[in-house]
N, C-alpha and C positions, 0 to 999 in steps of 0.2 A: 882147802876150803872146807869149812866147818858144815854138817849137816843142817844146821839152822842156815846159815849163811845162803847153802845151795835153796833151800825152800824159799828164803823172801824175795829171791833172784828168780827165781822162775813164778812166783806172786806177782812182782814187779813186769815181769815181762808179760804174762795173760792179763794182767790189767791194761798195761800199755795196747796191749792188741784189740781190747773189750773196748778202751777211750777209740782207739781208730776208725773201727767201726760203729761204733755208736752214731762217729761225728760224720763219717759215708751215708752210712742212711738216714739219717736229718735231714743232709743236704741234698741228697735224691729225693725224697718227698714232697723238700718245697719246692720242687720245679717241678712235680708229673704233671702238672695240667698244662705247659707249653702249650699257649694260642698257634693258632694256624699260621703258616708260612706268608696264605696271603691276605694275614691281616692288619700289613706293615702300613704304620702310619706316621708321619711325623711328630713328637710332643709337642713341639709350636702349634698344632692343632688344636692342642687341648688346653690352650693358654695356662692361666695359672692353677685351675681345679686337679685336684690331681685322681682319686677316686674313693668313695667311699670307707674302703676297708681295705690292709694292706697286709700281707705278712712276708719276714725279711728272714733269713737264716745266714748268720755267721759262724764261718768256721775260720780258726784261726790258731795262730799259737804263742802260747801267755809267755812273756820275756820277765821273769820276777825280775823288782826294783825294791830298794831302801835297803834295811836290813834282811829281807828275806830271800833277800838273793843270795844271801850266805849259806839260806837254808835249802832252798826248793832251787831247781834246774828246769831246763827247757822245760814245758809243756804243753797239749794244746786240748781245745776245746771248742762246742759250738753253742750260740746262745740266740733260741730264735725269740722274736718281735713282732709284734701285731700291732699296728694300727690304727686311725679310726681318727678320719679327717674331720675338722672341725667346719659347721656350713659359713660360719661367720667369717672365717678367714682361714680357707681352703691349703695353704702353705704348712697350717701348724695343726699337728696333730696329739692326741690321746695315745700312751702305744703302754702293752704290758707284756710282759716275756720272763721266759724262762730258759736256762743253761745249765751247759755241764762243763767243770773243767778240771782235767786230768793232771795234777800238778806232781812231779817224783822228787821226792826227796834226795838227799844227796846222799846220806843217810841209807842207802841201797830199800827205801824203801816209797810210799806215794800216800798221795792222799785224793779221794773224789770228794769235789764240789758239788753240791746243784742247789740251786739260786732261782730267784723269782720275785719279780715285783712291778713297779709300773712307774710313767715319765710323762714326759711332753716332748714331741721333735717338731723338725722345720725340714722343709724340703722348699729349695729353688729352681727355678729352670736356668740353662747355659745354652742358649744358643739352640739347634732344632732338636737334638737327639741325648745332651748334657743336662747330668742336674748334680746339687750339690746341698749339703746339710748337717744336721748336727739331731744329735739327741741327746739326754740325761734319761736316768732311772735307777729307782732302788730299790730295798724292798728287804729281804731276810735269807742265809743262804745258812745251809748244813755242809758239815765236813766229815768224812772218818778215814781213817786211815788203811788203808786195804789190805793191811796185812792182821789186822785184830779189827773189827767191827766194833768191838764196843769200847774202841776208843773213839768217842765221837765227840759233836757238838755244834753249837747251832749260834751266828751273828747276825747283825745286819750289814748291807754293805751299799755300797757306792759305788756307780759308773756313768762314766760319759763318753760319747763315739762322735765324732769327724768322718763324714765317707764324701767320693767322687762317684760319679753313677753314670753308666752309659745306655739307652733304652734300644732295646732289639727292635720295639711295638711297643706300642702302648701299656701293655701288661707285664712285659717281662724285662727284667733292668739287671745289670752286673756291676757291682760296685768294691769301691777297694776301700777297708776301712782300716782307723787308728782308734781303739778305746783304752782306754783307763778304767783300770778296777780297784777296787780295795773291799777287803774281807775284816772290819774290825778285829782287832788283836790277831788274826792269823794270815792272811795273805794282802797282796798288792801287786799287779805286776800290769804291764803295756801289752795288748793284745794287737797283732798284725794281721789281716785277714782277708778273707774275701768274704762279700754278699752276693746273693740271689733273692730277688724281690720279687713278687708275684702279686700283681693289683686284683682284687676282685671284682664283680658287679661293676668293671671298667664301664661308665657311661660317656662318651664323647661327649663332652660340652658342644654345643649345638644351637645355641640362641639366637642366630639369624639364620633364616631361609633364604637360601635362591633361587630365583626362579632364571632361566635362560637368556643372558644380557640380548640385545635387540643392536647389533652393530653396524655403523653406516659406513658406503664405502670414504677412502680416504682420497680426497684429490691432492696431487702433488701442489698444486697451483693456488690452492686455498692456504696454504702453509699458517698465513698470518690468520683466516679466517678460525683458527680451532682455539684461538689465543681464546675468544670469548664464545664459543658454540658449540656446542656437546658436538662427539661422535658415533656415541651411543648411548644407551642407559641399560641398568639392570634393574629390576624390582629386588627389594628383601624384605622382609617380616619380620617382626622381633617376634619370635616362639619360648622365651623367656617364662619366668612368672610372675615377672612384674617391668616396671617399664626402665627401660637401658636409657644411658645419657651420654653427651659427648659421643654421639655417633660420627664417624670419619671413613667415607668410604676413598680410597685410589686407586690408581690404576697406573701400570706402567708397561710399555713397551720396547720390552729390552732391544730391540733390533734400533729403534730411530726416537728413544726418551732417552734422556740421561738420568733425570730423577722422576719420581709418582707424581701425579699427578692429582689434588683434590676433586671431588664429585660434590657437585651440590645436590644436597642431600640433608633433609631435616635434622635437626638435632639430637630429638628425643622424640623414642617408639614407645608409642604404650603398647600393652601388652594385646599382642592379635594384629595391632597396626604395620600395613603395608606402606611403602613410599618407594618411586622411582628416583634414583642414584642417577642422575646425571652425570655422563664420563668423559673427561676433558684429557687433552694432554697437547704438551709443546715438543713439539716435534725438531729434532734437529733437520738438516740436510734432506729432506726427500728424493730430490731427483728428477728437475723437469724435464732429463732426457728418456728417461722409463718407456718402453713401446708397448711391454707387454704387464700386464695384472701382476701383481705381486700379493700371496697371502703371509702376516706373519701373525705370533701369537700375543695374547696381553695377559698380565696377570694382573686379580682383581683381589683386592683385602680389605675387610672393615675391619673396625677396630671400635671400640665401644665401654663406655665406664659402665660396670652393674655390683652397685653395692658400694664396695668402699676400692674396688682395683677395676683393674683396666682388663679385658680381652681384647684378644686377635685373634681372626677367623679368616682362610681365605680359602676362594673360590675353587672348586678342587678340578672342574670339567675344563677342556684344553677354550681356550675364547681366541677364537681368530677373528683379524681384519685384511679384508682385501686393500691393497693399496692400488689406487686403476693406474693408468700409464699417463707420463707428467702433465700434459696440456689437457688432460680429460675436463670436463664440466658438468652439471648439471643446473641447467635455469628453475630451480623451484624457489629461488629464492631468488630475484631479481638486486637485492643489496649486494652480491657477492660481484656484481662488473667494477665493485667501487674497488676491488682484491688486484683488478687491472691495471690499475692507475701508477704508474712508478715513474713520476717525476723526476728520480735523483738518477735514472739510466742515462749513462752518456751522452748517448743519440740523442737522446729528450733534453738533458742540460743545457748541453753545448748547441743545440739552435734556438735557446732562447737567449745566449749571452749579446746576439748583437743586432736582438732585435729592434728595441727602443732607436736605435742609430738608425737602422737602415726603414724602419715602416712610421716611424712618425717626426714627420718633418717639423722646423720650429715653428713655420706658421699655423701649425693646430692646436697653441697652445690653450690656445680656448674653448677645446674643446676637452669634455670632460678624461683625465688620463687614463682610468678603468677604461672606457665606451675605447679608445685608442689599443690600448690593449688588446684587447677582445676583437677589434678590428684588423688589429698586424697580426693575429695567431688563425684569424680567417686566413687574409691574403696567405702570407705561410703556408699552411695547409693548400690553398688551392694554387701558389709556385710550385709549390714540391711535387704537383701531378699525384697527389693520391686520388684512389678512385675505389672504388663499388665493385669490389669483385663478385661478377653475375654469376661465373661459372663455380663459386663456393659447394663443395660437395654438402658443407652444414651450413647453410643461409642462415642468422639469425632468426631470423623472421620467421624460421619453421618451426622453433620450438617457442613460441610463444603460445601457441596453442596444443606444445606438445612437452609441457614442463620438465616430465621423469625422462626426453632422451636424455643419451649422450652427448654433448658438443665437443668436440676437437678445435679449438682456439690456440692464437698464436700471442703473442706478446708484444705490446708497442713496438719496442726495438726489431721486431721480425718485422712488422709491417712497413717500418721505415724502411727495412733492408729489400721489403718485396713490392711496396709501392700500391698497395691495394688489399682489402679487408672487408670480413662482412660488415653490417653497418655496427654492430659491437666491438666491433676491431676497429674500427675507426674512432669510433664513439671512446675506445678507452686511449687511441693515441691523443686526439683532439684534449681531452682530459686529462693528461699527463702533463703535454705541453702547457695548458691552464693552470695547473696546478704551482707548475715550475715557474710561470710567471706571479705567483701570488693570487690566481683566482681559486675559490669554493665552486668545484664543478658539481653538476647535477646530472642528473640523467633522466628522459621520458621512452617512455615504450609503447608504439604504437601499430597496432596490429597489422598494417599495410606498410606502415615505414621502419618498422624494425625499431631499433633503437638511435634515440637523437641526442647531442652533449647537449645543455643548456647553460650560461654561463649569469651570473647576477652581476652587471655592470655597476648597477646605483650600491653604494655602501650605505644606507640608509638608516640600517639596522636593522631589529628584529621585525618591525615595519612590513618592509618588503620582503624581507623572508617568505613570510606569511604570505603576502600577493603570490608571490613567486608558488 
């Protein structure tokens, strides 16, 4: 080996080692500010805003393509990126950068790049902790050859990057990229790499407030009553700086929902405006054999158009609902004995099938068939021996003046099976049977009589509704 030979050979190789580290300490720099361990958040948090000001460092290594691949071999380089979200449409950004790359000659010799110029990218979110995007940028790049310096000279060039991105936090993301270069008249090659992204001035998007949801407890035995009656609500704010639309608040409880449930809830908050989120949900299967309280969790999420896209925001504090034990009650609402009524229970069906036969003879045909009716579901009731159970540990009648107890109730088909009920247990069998026969039951509540059925004999119309 020729003395010149031995010189651009050991050129070659301190430059090789100069490119190495060069591209070591780039990519330790753009990560020294690593956030705190516990400042782990989900990106789904921060819906589509991603944050002010950004900077990325790739380091990677150049695969030359076309005909220069005949010239130049492996090499590698890092080229960092900054930045710089746009507010109109927070996905697409501004970004400008500079690189270096180390390309060797085959030629036992190399040449350094360094490049610099500006673009436009896009970044999308994947699901809670994924994102994905693309960029362009160009701008002007210098070459020389590192074994003479003053062979040099200066292009412009072209490049475009494809990356996958996975976010640690909020701030800090690792991603794998594919770019394409081109150096007019002197290089081209596909760059494989990796990124580290480092968000600055990260501000959580944050445009509704919560304030502490207000949760009622859940009666098994209400099942059907939640179809149309909140269980809770939550207050939220739009803290925005201007007013959000298509506001959608849900709510879902993985243990006993199958899907979210909508909150009524205003449409559109103007700015500073509060409103109570009404929280509904259809519950499967409860459990009316339940003895003892059960707590489970709910999760809450708005969702909201501001500007020209949508966010999502949800509730981050744990939200629990007790569920009480199956037969529980609470009479504050005296509509809910109508939740009693189940005409289509066997026991209820099946003694009305032979009724008409056996309680109304042909000679009353003159008499009106409703008033008949309602006369054979009396008798009925008072053959079958039901009665006024005195010795009720929860009398109806105690909580009509004592709305927020507890009640412990039994269900038509228990009363048929036990033959005696407070007068609400009665009142909802008597009403089932009614029902079963084709009457509109009603019900009165009377502070000495507890609760009484009432049946509307005349079909009159709206008429005697009204009387009634």
């Amino acid at each position: 080996m020729t003395p010149q030979i031995k010189i651009a050979a050991e050129k070659h190789r301190r430059c090789l080692c100069r490119a190495g580290l060069l591209v070591l300490i780039v990519s330790v720099l753009s990560i020294i500010n690593i956030p705190a361990a516990g400042a782990q958040q989900s990106v789904s948090e921060t819906t589509e805003d991603f944050t002010v000001f950004s900077v990325k460092n790739i380091a990677g290594l150049g695969i030359p393509i076309g005909t220069r691949a005949d010239v130049f071999s492996l090499g590698a380089g890092t080229f960092v990126l900054g930045g710089y979200s746009m507010s109109f449409y927070p996905p697409l950004s501004f970004n400008a950068g500079a690189g270096y790359q180390f390309a060797p000659i085959k030629a036992e010799d190399s040449v350094s790049m360094m490049y610099g110029g500006a673009g436009v990218g896009l970044q999308y979110l994947l699901g809670e902790s994924f994102a994905a995007g693309g960029w362009v940028n160009g701008g002007y790049g210098y070459g020389l050859l590192n074994s003479d310096a003053a062979i040099s000279g200066g292009a412009p060039y072209g490049m475009a990057g494809l990356f996958a991105s996975y976010f640690f936090n909020p701030q800090l993301s690792l991603s794998l990229e594919g770019n394409y270069r081109y150096f007019q008249g002197l290089y081209q090659d596909v760059q494989v790499g990796v990124g580290v992204s480092y968000f600055f001035n990260f501000k959580r998007i944050k445009a509704v407030d919560f304030a502490p949801p207000v949760m009622d407890p859940v009666y098994p035995l209400l099942q059907r009553w939640y179809t149309n009656n909140p269980v809770g609500s939550v207050p939220i704010r739009n803290v925005e700086e201007k007013p959000i639309e298509e506001v959608t608040v849900t709510m879902q409880i993985p243990e006993f929902t199958e899907e979210p449930r909508e909150a009524k809830v205003p449409s559109r908050l103007n700015v500073g405006a509060q409103a109570d989120a009404l929280l509904f949900a259809d519950f499967a299967e409860l459990g009316l054999e339940v003895t003892e309280p059960k707590t489970v969790e709910a999760q809450i999420e708005v969702s909201y158009k501001y500007g020209s896209f949508t966010r999502r925001q949800e509730y981050e504090d744990e939200v629990e609902l007790t569920i009480l034990p199956g037969r529980s009650i609470r009479w504050d609402d005296m509509r809910k004995i109508s939740l009693l009524v189940t005409e289509n229970d066997p026991p209820i069906a099946g003694a009305m099938v032979s009724l008409e036969d056996e309680l109304m003879p042909a000679a009353c045909n003159e008499i009106d068939p409703f008033l008949m009716k309602a006369m054979g579901l009396y008798l009925t009731m008072a053959e079958g021996g039901y009665r006024l159970d005195e010795e009720s540990e929860s009398p109806f009648r105690s909580f009509i003046s004592n709305p927020d107890g507890l009640d412990t109730v039994q269900l038509p088909y228990q009363t048929v099976e036990r033959g005696k009920g407070d007068s609400a247990e009665l009142s909802a069998l008597f009403a089932s049977a009614a029902a079963a026969a084709g009457f509109e039951p009603y019900f009165l509540v009377l502070p000495e009589a507890g609760m009484i059925p009432v049946l509307r004999v005349s079909q009159a119309g709206e008429e005697s509704r009204e009387e009634l």
